[in-house]
PyMOL Python script that loads the backbone (N, CA, C, O; Angstrom):
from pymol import cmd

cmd.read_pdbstr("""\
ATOM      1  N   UNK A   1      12.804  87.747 144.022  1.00  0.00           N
ATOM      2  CA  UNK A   1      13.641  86.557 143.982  1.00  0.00           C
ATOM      3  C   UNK A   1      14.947  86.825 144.720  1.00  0.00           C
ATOM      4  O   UNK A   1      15.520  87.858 144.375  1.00  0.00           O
ATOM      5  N   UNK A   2      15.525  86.100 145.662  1.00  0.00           N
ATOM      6  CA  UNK A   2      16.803  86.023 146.413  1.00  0.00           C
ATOM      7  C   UNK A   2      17.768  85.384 145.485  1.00  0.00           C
ATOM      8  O   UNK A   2      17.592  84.341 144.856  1.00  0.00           O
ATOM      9  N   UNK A   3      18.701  86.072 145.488  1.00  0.00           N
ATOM     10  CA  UNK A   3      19.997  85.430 145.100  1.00  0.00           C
ATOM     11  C   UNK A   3      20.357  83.832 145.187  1.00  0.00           C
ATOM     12  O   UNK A   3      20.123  83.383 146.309  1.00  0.00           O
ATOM     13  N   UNK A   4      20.772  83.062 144.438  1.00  0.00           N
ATOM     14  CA  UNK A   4      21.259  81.517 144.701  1.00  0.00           C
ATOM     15  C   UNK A   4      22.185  81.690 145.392  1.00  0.00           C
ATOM     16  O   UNK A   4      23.002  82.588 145.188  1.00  0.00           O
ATOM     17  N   UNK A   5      22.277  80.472 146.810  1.00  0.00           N
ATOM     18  CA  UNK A   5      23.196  80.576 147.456  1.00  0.00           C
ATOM     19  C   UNK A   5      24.492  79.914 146.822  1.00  0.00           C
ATOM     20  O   UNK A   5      24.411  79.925 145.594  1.00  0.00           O
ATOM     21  N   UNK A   6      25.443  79.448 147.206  1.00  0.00           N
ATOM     22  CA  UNK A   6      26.678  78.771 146.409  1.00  0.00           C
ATOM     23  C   UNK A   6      26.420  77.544 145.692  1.00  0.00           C
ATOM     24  O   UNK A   6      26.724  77.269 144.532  1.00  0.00           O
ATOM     25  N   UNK A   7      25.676  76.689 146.751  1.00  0.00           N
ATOM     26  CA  UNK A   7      25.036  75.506 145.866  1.00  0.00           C
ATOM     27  C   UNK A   7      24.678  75.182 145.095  1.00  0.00           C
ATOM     28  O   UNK A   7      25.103  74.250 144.412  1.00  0.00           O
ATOM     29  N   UNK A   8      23.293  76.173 144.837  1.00  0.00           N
ATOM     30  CA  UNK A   8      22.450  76.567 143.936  1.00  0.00           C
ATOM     31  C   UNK A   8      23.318  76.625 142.161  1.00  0.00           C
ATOM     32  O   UNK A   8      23.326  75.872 141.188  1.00  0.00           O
ATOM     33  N   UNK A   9      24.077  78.213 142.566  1.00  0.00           N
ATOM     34  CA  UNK A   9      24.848  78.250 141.667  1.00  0.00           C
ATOM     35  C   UNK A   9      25.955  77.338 141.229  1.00  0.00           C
ATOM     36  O   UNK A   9      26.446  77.413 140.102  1.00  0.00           O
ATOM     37  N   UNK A  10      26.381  76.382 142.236  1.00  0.00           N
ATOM     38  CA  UNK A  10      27.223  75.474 141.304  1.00  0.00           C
ATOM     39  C   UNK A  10      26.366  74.650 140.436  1.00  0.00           C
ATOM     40  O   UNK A  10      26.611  74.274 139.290  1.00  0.00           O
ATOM     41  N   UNK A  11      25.328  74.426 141.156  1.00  0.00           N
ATOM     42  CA  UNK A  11      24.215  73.543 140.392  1.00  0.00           C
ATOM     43  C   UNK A  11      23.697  73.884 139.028  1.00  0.00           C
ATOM     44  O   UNK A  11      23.344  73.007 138.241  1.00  0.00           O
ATOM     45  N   UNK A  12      23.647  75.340 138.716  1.00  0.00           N
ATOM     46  CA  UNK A  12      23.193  75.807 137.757  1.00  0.00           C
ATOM     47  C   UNK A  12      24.060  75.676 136.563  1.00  0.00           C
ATOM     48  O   UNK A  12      23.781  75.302 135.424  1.00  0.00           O
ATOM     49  N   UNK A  13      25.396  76.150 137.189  1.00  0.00           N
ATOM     50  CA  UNK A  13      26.550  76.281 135.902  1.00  0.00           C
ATOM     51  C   UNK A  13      27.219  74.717 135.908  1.00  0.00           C
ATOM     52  O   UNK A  13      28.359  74.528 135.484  1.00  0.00           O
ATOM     53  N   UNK A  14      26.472  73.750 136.378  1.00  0.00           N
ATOM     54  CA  UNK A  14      27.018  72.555 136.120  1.00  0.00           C
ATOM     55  C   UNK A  14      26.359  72.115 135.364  1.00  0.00           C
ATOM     56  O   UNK A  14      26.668  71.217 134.580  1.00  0.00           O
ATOM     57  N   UNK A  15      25.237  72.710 135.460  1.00  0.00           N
ATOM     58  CA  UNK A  15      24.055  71.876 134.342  1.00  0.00           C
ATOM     59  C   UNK A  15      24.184  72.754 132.954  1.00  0.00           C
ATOM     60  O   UNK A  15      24.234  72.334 131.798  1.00  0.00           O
ATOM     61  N   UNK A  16      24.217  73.924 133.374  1.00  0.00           N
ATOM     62  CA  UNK A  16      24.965  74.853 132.207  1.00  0.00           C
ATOM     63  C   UNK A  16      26.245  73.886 131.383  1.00  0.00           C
ATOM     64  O   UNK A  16      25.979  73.227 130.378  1.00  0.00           O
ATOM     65  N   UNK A  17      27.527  73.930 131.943  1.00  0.00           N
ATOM     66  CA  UNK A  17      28.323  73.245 131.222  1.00  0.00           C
ATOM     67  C   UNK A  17      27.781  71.659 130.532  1.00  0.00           C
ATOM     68  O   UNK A  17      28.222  71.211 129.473  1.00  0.00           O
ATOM     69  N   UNK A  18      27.002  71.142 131.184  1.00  0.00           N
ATOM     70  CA  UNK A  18      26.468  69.716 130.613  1.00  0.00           C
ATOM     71  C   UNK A  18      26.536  69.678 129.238  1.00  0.00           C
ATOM     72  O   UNK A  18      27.253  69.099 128.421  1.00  0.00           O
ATOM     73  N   UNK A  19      25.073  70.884 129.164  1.00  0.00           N
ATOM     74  CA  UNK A  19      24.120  71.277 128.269  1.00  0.00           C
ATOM     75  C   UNK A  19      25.035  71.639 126.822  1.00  0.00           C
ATOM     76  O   UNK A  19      24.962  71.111 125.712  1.00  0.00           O
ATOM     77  N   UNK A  20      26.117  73.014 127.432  1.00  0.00           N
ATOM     78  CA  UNK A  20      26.661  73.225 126.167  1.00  0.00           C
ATOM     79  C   UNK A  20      27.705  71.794 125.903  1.00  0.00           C
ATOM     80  O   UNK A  20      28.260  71.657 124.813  1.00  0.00           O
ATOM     81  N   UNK A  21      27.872  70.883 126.903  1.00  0.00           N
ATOM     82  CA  UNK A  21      28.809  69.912 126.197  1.00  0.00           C
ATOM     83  C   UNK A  21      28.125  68.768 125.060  1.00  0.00           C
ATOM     84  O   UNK A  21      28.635  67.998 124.246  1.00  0.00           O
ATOM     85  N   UNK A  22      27.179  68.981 125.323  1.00  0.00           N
ATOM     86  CA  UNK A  22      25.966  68.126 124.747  1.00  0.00           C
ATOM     87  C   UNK A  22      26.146  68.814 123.590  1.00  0.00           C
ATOM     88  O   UNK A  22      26.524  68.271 122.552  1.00  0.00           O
ATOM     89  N   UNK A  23      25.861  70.172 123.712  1.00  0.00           N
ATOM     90  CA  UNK A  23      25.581  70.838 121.702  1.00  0.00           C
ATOM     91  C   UNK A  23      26.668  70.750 121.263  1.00  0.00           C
ATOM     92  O   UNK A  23      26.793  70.749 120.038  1.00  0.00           O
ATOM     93  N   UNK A  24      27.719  70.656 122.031  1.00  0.00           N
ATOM     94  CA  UNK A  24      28.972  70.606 121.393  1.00  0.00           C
ATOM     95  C   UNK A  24      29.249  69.172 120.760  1.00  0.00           C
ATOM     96  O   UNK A  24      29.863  69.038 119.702  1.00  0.00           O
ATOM     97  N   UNK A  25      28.943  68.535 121.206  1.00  0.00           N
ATOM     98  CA  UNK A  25      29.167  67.045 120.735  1.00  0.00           C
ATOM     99  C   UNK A  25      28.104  66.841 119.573  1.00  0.00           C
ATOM    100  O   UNK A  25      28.684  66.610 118.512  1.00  0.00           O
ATOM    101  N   UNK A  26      26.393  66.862 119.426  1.00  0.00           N
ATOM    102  CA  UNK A  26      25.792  66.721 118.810  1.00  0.00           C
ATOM    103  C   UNK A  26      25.620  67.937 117.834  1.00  0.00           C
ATOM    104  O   UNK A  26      24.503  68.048 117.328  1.00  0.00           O
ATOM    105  N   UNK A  27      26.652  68.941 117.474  1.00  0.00           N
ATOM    106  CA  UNK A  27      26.373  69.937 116.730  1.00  0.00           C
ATOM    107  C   UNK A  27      24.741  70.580 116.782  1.00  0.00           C
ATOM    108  O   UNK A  27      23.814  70.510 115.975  1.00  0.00           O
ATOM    109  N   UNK A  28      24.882  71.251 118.171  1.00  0.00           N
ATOM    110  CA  UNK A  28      24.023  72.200 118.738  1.00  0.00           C
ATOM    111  C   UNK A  28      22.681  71.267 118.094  1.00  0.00           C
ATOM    112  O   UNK A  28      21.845  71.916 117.465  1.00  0.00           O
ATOM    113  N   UNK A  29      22.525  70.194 118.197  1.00  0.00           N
ATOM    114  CA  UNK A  29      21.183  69.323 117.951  1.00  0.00           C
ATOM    115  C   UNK A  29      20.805  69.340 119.484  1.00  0.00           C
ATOM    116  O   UNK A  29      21.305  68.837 120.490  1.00  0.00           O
ATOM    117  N   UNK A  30      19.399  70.358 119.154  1.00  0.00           N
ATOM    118  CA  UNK A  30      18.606  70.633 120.587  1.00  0.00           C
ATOM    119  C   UNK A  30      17.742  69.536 120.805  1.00  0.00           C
ATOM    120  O   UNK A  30      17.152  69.601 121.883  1.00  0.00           O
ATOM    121  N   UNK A  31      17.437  68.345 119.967  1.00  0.00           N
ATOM    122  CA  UNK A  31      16.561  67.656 120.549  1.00  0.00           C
ATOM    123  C   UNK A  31      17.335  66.363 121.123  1.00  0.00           C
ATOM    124  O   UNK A  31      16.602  65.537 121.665  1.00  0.00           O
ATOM    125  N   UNK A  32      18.486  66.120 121.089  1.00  0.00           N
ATOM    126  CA  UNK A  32      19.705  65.443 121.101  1.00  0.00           C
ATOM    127  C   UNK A  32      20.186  65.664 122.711  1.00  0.00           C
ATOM    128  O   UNK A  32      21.081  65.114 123.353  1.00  0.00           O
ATOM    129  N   UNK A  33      19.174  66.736 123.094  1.00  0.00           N
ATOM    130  CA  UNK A  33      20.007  67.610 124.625  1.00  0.00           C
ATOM    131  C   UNK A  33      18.803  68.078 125.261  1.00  0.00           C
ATOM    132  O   UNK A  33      18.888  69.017 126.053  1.00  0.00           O
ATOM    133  N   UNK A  34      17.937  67.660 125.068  1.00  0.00           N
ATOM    134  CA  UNK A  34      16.691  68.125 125.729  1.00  0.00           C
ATOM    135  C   UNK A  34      16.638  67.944 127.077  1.00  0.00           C
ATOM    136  O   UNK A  34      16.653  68.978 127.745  1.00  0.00           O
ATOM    137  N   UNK A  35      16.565  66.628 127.808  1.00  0.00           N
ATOM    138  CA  UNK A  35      17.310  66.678 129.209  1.00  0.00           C
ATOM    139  C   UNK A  35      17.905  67.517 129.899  1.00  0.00           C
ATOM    140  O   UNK A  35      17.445  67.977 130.944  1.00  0.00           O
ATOM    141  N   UNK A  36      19.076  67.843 129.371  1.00  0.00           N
ATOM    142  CA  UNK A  36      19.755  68.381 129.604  1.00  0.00           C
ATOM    143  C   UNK A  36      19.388  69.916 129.824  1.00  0.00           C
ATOM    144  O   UNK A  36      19.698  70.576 130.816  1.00  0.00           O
ATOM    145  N   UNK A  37      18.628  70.389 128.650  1.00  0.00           N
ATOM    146  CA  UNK A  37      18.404  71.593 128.676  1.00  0.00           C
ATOM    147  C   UNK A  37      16.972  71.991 129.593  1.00  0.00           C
ATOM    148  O   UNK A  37      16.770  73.117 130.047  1.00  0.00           O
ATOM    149  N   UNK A  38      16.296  71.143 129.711  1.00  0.00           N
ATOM    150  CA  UNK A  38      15.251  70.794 131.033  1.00  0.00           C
ATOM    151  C   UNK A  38      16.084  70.761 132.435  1.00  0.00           C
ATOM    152  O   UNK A  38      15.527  71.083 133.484  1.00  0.00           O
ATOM    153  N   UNK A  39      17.110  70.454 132.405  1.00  0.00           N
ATOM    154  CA  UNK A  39      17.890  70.278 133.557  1.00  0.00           C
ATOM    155  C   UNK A  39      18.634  71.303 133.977  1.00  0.00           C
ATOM    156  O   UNK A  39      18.977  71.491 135.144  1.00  0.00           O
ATOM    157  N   UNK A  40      18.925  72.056 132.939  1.00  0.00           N
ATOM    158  CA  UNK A  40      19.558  73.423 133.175  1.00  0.00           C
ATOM    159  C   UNK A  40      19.191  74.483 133.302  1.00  0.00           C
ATOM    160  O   UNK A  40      19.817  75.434 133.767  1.00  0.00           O
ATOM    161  N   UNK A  41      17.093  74.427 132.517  1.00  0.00           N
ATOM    162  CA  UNK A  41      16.094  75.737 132.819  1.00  0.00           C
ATOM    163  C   UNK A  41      15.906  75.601 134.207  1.00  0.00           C
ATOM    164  O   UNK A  41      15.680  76.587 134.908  1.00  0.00           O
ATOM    165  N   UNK A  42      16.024  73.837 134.910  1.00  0.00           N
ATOM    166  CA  UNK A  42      15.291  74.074 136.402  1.00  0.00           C
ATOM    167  C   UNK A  42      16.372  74.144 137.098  1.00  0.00           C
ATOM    168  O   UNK A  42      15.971  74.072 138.260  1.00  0.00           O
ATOM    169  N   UNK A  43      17.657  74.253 137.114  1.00  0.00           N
ATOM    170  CA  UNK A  43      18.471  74.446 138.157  1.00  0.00           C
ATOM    171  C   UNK A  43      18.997  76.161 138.112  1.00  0.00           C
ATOM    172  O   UNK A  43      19.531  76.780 139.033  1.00  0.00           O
ATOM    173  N   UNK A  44      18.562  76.792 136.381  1.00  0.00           N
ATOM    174  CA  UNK A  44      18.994  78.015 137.126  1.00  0.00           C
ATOM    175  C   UNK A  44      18.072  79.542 137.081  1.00  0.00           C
ATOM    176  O   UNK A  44      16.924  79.398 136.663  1.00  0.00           O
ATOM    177  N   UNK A  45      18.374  80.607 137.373  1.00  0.00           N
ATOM    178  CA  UNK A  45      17.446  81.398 137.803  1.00  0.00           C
ATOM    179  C   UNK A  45      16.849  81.468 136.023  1.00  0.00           C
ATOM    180  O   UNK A  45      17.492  80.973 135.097  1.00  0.00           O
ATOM    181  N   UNK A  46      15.430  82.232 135.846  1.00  0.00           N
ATOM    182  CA  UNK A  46      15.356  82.352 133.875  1.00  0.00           C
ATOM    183  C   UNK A  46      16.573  83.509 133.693  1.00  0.00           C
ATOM    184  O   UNK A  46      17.627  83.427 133.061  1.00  0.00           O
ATOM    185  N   UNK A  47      16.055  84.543 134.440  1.00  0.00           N
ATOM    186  CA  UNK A  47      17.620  85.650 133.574  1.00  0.00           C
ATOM    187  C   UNK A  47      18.739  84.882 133.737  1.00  0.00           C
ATOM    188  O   UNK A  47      19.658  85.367 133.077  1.00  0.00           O
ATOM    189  N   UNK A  48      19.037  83.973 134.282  1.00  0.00           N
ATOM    190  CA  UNK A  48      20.264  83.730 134.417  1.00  0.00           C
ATOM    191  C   UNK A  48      20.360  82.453 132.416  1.00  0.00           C
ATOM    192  O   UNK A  48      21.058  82.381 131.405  1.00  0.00           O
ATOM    193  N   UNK A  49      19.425  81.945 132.883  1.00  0.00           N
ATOM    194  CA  UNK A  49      19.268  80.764 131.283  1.00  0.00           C
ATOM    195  C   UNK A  49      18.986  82.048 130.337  1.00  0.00           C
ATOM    196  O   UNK A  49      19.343  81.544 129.272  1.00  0.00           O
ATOM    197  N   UNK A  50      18.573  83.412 129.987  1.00  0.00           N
ATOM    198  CA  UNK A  50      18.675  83.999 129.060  1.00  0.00           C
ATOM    199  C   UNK A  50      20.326  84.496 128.702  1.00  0.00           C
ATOM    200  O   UNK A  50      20.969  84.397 127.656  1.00  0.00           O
ATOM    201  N   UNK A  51      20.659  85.014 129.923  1.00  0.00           N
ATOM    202  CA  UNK A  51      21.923  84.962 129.347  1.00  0.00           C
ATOM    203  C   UNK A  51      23.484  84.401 128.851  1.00  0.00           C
ATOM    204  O   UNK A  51      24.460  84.691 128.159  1.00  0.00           O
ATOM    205  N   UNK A  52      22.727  83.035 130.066  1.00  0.00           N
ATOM    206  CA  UNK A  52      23.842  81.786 129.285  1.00  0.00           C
ATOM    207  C   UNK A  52      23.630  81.437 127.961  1.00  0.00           C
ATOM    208  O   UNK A  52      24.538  81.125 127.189  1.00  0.00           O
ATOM    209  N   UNK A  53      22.171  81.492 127.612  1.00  0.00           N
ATOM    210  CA  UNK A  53      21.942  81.259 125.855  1.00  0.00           C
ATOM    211  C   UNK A  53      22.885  82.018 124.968  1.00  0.00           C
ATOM    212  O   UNK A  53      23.700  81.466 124.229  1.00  0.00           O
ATOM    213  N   UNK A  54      22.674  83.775 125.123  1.00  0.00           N
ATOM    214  CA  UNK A  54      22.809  84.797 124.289  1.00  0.00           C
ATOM    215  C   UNK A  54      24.492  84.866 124.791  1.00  0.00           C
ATOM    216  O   UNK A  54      25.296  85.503 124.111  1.00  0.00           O
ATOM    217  N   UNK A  55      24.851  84.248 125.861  1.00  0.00           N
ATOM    218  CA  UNK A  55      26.185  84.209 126.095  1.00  0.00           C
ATOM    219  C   UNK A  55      26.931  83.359 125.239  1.00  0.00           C
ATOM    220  O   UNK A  55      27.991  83.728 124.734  1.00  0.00           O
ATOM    221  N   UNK A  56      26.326  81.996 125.010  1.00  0.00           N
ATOM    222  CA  UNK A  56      26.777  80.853 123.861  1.00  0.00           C
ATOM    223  C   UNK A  56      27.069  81.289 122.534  1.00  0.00           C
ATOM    224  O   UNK A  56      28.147  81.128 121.962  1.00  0.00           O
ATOM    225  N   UNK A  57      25.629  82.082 121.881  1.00  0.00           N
ATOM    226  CA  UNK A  57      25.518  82.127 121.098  1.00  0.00           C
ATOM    227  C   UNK A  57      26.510  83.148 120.996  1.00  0.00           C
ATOM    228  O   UNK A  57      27.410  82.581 120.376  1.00  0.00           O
ATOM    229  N   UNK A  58      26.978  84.592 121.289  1.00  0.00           N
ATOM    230  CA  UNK A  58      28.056  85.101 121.077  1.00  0.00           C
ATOM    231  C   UNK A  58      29.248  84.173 121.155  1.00  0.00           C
ATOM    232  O   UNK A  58      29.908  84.202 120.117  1.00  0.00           O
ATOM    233  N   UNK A  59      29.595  83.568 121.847  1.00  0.00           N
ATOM    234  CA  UNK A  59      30.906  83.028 122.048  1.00  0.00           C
ATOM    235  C   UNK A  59      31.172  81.984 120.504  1.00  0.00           C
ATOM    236  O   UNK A  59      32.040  82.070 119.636  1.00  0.00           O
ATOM    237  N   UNK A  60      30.420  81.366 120.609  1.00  0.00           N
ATOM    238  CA  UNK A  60      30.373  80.529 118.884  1.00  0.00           C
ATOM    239  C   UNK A  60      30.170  81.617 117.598  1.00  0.00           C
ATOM    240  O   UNK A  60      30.934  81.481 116.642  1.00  0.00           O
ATOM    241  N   UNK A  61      29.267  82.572 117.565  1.00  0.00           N
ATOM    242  CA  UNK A  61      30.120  83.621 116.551  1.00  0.00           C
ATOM    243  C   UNK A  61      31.146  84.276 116.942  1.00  0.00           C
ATOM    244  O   UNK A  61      31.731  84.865 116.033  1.00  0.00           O
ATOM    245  N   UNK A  62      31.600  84.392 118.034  1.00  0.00           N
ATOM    246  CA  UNK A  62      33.349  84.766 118.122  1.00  0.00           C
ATOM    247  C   UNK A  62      34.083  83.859 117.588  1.00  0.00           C
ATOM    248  O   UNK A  62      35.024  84.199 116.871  1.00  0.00           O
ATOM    249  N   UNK A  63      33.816  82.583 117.819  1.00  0.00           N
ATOM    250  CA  UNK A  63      34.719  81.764 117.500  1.00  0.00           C
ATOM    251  C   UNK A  63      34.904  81.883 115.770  1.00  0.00           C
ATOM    252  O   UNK A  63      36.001  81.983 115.220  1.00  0.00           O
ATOM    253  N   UNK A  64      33.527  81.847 115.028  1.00  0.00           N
ATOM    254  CA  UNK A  64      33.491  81.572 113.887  1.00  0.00           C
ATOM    255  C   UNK A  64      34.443  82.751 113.140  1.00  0.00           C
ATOM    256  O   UNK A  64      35.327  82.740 112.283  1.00  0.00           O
ATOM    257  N   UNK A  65      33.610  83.994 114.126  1.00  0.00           N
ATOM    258  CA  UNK A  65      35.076  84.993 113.224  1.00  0.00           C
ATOM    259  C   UNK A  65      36.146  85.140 113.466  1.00  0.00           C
ATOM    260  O   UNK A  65      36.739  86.039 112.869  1.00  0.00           O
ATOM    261  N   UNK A  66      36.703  84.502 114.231  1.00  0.00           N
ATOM    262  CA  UNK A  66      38.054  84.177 114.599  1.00  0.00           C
ATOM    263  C   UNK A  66      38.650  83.631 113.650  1.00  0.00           C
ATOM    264  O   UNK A  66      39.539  84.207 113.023  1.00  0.00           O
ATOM    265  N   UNK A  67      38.080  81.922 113.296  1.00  0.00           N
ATOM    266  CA  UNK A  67      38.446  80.921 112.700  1.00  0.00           C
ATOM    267  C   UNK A  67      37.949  81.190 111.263  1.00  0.00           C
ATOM    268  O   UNK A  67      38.341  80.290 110.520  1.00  0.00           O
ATOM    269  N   UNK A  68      37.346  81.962 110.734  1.00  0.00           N
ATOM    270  CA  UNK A  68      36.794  81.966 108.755  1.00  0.00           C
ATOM    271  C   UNK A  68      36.658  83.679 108.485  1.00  0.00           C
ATOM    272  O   UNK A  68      36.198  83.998 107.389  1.00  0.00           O
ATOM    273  N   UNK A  69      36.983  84.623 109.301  1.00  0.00           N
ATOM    274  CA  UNK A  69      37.548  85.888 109.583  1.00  0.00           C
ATOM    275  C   UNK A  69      36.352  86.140 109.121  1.00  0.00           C
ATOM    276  O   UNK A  69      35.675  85.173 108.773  1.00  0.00           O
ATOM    277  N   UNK A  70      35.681  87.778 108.977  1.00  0.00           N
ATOM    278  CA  UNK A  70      34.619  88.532 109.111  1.00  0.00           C
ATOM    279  C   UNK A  70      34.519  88.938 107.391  1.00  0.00           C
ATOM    280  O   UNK A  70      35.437  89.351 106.682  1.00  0.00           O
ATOM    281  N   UNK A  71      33.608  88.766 107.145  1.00  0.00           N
ATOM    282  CA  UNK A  71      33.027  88.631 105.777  1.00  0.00           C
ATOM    283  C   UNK A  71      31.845  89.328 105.810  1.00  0.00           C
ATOM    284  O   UNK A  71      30.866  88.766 106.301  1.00  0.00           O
ATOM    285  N   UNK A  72      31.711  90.871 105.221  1.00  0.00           N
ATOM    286  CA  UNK A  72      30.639  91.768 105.021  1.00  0.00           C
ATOM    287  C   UNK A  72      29.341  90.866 104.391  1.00  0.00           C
ATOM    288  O   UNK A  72      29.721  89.844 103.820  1.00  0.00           O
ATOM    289  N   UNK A  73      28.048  91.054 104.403  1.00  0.00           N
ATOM    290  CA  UNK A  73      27.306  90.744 103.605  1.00  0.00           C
ATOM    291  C   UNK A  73      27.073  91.193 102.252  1.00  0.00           C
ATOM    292  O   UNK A  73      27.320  92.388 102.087  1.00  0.00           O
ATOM    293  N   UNK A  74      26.725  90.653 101.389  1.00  0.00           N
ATOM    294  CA  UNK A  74      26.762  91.184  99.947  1.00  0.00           C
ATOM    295  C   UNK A  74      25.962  92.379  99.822  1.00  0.00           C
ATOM    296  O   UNK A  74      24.852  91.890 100.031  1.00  0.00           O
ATOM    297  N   UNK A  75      25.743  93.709  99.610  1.00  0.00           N
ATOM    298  CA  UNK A  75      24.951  94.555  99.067  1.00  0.00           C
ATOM    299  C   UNK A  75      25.181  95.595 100.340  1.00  0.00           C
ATOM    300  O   UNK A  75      24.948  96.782 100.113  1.00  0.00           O
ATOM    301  N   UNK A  76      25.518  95.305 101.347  1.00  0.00           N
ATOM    302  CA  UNK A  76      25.678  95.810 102.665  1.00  0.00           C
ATOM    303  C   UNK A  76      26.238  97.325 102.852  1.00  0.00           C
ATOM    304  O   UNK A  76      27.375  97.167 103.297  1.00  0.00           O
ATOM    305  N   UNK A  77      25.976  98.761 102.721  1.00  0.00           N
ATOM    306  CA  UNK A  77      26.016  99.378 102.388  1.00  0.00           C
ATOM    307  C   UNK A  77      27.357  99.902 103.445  1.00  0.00           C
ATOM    308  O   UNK A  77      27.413  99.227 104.472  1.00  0.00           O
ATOM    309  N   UNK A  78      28.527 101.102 103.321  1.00  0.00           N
ATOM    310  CA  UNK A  78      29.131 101.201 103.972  1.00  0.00           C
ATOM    311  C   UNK A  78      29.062 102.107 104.396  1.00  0.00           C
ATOM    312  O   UNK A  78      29.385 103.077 103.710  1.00  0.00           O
ATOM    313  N   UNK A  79      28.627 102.294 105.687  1.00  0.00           N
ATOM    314  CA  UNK A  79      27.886 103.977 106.731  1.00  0.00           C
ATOM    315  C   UNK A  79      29.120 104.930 106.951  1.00  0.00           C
ATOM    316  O   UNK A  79      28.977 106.001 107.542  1.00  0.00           O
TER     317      UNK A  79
END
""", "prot")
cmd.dss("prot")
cmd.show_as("cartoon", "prot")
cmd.util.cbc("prot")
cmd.orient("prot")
């Protein structure tokens, strides 16, 4: 696979931003954004949609422990 040229990639992370503006609005309701997220598997490379996922999904548990601070699990042993 060749690299996306500039286009490509604006295309991708535009459909990228769509997508997460969509979960953001419908509280990450994936069927609410399906389009969207059809629109954003075909505009960008797959490694590239694996790591915008696992990129989201970190960034929203950053946020959460930011905002309700880090809370051990109950029984959670301390190494």
């Amino acid at each position: 696979m060749s690299a996306p040229n500039s286009k490509q990639r604006q295309a991708c992370w535009g459909a990228r931003d769509e997508l997460w503006t969509c979960l953001d609005l419908n509280r990450d309701d994936a069927t609410a954004c399906e389009g969207y997220r059809k629109e954003f598997e075909a505009s960008c490379p797959a490694q590239w949609v694996k790591y915008f996922n696992k990129r989201r999904d970190f960034l929203k548990y950053k946020e959460r422990i930011e905002k309700n601070g880090f809370e051990p699990v109950e029984g959670a042993s301390k190494s």
